[in-house]
ZAKOLMI-475655 format. One record per residue (C-alpha): residue in three letters; x, y, z. Coordinates in Angstrom, 1 decimal. Example, Ala and Ser with C-alpha at 12.3 -4.5 7.8 and 13.67 -1.06 7.14 Angstrom:
2
+-----+--------+--------+--------+
| res |     c1 |     c2 |     c3 |
+-----+--------+--------+--------+
| ala |   12.3 |   -4.5 |    7.8 |
| ser |   13.7 |   -1.1 |    7.1 |
+-----+--------+--------+--------+
//
This chain:
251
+-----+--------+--------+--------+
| res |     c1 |     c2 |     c3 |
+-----+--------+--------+--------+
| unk |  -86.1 |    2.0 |  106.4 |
| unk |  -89.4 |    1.3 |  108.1 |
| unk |  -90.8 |    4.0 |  110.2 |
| unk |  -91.7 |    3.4 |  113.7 |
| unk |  -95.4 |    4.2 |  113.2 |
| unk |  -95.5 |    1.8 |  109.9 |
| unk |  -93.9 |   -1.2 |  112.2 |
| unk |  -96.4 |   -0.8 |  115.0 |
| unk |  -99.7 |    0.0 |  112.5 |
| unk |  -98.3 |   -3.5 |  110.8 |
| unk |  -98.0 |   -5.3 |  113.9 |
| unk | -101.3 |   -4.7 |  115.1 |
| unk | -102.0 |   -5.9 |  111.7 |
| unk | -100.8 |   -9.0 |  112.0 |
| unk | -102.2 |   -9.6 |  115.3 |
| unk | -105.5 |   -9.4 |  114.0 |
| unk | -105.2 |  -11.7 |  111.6 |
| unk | -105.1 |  -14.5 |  114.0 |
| unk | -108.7 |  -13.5 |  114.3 |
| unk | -109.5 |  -12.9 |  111.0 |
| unk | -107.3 |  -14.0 |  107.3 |
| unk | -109.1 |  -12.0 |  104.2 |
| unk | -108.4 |  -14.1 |  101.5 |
| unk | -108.4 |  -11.9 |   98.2 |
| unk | -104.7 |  -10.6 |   96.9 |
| unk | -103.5 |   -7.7 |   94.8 |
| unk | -103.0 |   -4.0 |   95.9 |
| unk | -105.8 |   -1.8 |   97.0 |
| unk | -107.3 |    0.2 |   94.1 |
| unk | -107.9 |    3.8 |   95.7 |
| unk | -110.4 |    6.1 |   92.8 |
| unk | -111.3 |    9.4 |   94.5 |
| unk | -113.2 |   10.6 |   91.5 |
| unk | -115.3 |    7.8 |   90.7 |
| unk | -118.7 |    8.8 |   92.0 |
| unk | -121.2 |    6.3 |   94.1 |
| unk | -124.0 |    5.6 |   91.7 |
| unk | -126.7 |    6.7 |   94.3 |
| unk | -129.0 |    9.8 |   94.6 |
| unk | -127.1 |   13.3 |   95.9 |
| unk | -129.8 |   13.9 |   98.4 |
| unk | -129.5 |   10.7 |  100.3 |
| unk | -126.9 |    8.5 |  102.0 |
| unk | -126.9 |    5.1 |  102.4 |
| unk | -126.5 |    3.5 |  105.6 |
| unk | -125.5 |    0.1 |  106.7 |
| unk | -126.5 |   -1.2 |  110.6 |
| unk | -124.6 |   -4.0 |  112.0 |
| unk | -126.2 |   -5.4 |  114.9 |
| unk | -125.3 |   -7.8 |  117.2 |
| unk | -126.5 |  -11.4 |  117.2 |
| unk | -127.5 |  -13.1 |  120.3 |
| unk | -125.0 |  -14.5 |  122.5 |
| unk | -122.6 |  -12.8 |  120.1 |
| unk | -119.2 |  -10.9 |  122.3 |
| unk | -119.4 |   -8.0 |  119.7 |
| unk | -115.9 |   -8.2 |  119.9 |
| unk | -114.1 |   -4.9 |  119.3 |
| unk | -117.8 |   -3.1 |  119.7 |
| unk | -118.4 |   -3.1 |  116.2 |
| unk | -121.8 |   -2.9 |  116.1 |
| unk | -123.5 |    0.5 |  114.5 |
| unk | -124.2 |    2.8 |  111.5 |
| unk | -121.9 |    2.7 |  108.8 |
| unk | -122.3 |    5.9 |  106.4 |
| unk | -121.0 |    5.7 |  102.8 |
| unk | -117.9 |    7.5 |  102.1 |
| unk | -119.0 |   10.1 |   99.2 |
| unk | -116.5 |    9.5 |   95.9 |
| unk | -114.1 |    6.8 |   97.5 |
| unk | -113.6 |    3.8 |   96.3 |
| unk | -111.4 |    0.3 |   97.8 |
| unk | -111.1 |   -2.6 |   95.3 |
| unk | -113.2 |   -1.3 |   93.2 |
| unk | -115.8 |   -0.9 |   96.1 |
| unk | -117.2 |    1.9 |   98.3 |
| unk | -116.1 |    2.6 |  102.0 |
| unk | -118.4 |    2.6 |  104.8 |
| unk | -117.7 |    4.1 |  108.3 |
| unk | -119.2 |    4.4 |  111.6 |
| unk | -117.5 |    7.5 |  113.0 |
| unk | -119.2 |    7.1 |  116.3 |
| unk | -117.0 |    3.5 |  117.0 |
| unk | -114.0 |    4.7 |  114.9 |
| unk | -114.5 |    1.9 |  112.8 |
| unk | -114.4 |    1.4 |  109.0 |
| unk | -115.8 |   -1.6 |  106.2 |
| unk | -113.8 |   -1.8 |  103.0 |
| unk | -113.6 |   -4.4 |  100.7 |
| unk | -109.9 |   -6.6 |  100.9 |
| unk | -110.4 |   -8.4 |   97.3 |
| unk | -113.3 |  -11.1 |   97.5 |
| unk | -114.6 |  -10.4 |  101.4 |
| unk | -115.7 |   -7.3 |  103.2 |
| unk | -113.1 |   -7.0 |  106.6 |
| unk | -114.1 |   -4.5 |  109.2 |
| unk | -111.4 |   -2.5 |  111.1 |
| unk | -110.3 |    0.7 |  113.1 |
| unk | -110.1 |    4.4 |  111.4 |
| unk | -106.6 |    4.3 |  112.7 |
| unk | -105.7 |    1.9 |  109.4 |
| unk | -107.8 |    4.0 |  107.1 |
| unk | -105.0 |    5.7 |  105.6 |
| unk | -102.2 |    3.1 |  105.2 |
| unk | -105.0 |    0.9 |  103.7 |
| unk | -106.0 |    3.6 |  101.3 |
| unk | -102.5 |    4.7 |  100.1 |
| unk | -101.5 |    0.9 |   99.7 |
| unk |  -99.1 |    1.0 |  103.1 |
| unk | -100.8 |   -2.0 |  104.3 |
| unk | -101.6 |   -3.8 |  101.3 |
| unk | -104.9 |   -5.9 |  100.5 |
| unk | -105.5 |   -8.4 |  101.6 |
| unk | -105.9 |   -7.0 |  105.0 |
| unk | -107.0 |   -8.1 |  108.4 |
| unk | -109.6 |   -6.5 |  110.7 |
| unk | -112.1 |   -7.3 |  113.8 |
| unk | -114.6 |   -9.1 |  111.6 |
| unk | -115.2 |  -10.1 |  107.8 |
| unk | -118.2 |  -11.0 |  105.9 |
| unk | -118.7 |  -14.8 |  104.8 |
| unk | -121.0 |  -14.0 |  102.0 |
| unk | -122.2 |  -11.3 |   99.6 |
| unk | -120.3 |   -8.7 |   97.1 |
| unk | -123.1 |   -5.9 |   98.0 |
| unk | -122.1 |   -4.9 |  101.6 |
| unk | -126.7 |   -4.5 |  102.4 |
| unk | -126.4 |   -8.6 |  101.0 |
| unk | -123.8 |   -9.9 |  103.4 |
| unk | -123.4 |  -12.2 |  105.6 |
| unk | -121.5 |  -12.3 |  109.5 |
| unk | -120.8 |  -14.6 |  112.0 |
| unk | -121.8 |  -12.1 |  114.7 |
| unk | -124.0 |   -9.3 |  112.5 |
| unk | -127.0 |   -8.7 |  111.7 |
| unk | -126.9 |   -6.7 |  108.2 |
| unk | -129.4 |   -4.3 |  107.6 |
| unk | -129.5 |   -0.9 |  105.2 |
| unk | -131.6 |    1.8 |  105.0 |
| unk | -131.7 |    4.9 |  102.7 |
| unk | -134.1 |    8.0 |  101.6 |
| unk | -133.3 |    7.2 |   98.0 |
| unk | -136.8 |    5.0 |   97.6 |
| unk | -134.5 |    3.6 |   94.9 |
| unk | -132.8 |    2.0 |   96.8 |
| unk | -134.4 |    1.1 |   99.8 |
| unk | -134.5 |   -2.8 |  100.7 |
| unk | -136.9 |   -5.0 |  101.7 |
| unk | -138.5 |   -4.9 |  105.1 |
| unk | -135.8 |   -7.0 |  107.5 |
| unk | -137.4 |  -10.4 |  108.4 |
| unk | -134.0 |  -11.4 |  109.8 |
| unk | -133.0 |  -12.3 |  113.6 |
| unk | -134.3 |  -14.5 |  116.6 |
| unk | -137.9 |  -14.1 |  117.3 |
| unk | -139.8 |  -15.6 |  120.4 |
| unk | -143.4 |  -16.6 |  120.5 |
| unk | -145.4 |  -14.1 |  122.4 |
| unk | -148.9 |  -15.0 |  120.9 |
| unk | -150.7 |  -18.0 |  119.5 |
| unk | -153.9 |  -18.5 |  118.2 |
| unk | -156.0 |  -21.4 |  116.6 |
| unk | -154.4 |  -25.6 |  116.6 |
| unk | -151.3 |  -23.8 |  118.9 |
| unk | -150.8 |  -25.0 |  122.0 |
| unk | -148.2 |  -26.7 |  124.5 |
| unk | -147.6 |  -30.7 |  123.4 |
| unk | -149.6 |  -29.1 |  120.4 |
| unk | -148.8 |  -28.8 |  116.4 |
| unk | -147.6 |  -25.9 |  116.4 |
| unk | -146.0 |  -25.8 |  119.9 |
| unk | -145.4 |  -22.7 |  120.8 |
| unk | -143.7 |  -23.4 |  124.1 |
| unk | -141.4 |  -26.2 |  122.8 |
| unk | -140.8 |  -26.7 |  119.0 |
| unk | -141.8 |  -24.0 |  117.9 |
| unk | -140.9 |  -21.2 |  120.5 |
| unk | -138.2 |  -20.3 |  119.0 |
| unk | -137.0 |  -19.0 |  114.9 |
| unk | -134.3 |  -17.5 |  113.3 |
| unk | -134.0 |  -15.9 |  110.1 |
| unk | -130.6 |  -15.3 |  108.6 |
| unk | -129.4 |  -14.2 |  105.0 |
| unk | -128.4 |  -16.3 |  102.4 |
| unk | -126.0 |  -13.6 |  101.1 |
| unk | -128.4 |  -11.9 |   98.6 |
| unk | -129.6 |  -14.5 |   97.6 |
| unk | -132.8 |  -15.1 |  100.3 |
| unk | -133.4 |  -16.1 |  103.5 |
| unk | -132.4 |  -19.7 |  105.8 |
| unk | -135.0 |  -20.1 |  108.1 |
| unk | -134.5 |  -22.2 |  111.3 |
| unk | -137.4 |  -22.9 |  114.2 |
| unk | -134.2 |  -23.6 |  116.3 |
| unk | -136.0 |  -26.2 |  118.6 |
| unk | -136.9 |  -28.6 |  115.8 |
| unk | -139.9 |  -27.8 |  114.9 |
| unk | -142.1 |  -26.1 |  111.7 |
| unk | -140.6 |  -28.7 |  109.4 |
| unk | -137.8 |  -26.8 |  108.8 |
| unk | -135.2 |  -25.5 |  108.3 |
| unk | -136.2 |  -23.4 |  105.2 |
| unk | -134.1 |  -21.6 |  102.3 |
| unk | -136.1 |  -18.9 |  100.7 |
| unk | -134.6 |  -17.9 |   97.4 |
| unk | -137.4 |  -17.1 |   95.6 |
| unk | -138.8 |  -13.7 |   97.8 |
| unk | -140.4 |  -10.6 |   96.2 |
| unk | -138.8 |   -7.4 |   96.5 |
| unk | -140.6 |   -5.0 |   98.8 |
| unk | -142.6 |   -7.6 |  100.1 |
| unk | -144.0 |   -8.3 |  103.8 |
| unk | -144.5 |  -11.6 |  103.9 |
| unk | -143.2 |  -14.8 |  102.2 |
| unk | -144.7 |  -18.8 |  102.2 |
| unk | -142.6 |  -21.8 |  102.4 |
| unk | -144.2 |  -25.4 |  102.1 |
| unk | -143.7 |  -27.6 |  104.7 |
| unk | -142.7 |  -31.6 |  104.3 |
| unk | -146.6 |  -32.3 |  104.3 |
| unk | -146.6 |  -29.8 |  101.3 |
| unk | -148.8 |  -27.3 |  104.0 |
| unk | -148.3 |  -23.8 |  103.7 |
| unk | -146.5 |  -21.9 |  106.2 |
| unk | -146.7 |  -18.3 |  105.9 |
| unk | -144.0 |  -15.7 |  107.2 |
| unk | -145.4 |  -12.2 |  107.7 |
| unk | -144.3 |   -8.4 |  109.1 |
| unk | -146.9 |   -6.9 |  111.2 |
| unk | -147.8 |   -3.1 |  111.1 |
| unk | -146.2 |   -3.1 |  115.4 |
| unk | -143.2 |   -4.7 |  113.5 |
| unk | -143.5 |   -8.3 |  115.4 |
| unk | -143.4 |  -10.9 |  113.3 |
| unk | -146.5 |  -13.4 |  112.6 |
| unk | -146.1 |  -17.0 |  111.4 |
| unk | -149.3 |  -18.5 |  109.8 |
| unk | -149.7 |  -22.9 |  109.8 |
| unk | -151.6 |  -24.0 |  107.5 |
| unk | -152.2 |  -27.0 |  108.7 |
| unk | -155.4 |  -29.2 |  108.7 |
| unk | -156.0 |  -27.7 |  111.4 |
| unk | -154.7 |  -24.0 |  111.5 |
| unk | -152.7 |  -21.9 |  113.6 |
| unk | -151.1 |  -18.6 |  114.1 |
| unk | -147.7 |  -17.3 |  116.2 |
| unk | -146.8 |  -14.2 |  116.7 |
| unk | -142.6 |  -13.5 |  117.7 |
| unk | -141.3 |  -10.5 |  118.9 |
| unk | -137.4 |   -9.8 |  118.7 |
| unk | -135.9 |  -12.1 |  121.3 |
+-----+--------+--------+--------+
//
């Protein structure tokens, strides 16, 4: 007979998968003794943030910590103690959900696949995923590990220089105002001057690890160049006959 608890943990269950459907099957593999491959001294944490004009629905956003020695699906745990929240991998997408599942999900209660607030759309490595209303960045002390510098989000032109200029090419007040950079999964980066402009939009698939600045060739075969300043704004170089520089800040 089903306990009370049980029936109410899997109605909530259900109810959440109207919002979200994981789509991997099979029952949750739990390994408490296989260890993390990552340095002792360090723990890796994941940062969701909230895109713009996103409802953050269930307030998800935050820092999700590793889970030392556990394992879901063959992948590790992250949690975010400060939102009760947890990320665990349902079979073939990451689904994010409340602590209050954590251990009916573990022992196998609730079986994989299972629903949550959100779920990735891309990427095995939880740092190389993808969301419909996340940003997905990691950081860690382990310089093994540590990623590249984050190009991704919505930037706004603060700054021009050079050719730039309104009605211009660039135009930083129209075409050019605005651009986004999202992640391709692991794999790179989309980028899209959401106003038409640049040329674009972009897929990057080709960056160097560790780097600060990338170049993508626009239709005209001109160089654009992509680049993190040292106060952390982002700087985007035209290479056009005539040149020209933006500078974005986080919109």
């Amino acid at each position: 007979k089903m306990s009370t608890k049980t029936m109410t943990g899997m109605a909530v269950v259900l109810l959440m998968l109207t919002r979200f459907t994981a789509l991997s099957s099979g029952n949750p593999h739990v390994d408490h003794h296989h260890s993390i491959e990552h340095n002792a001294e360090c723990t890796p944490v994941i940062t969701l943030s909230a895109k713009s004009r996103s409802d953050n629905y269930a307030n998800c956003d935050g820092n999700y910590q590793l889970k030392e020695d556990t394992v879901l699906n063959g992948k590790p745990i992250y949690i975010c103690e400060e939102k009760d929240r947890f990320i665990g991998w349902a079979g073939n997408t990451w689904v994010l959900t409340a602590m209050q599942y954590y251990n009916e999900i573990l022992s196998g209660e609730i079986k994989s696949p299972f629903g949550g607030f959100h779920g990735s759309t891309s990427g095995e490595k939880l740092a190389d995923t993808s969301w419909d209303k996340y940003y997905v960045t990691s950081d860690s002390e382990c310089p093994e590990v540590e990623t590249t510098i984050s190009f991704l989000g919505k930037w706004a032109a603060v700054e021009w220089s050079g050719s730039a200029q309104k009605n211009g090419d660039p135009d930083p007040y129209n075409d050019e105002k605005y651009v986004e950079v999202t992640s391709l999964g692991g794999e790179g980066f989309h980028v899209d001057f959401l106003n038409g402009g640049g040329g674009g939009p972009y897929d990057v698939t080709s960056f160097v690890e560790d780097s600060t600045s990338f170049t993508v060739k626009s239709p005209d075969n001109e160089d654009i160049t992509f680049g993190i300043r040292e106060d952390g704004r982002l700087s985007v170089a035209f290479g056009y006959s005539d040149p020209a520089t933006i500078i974005y800040a986080e919109s």
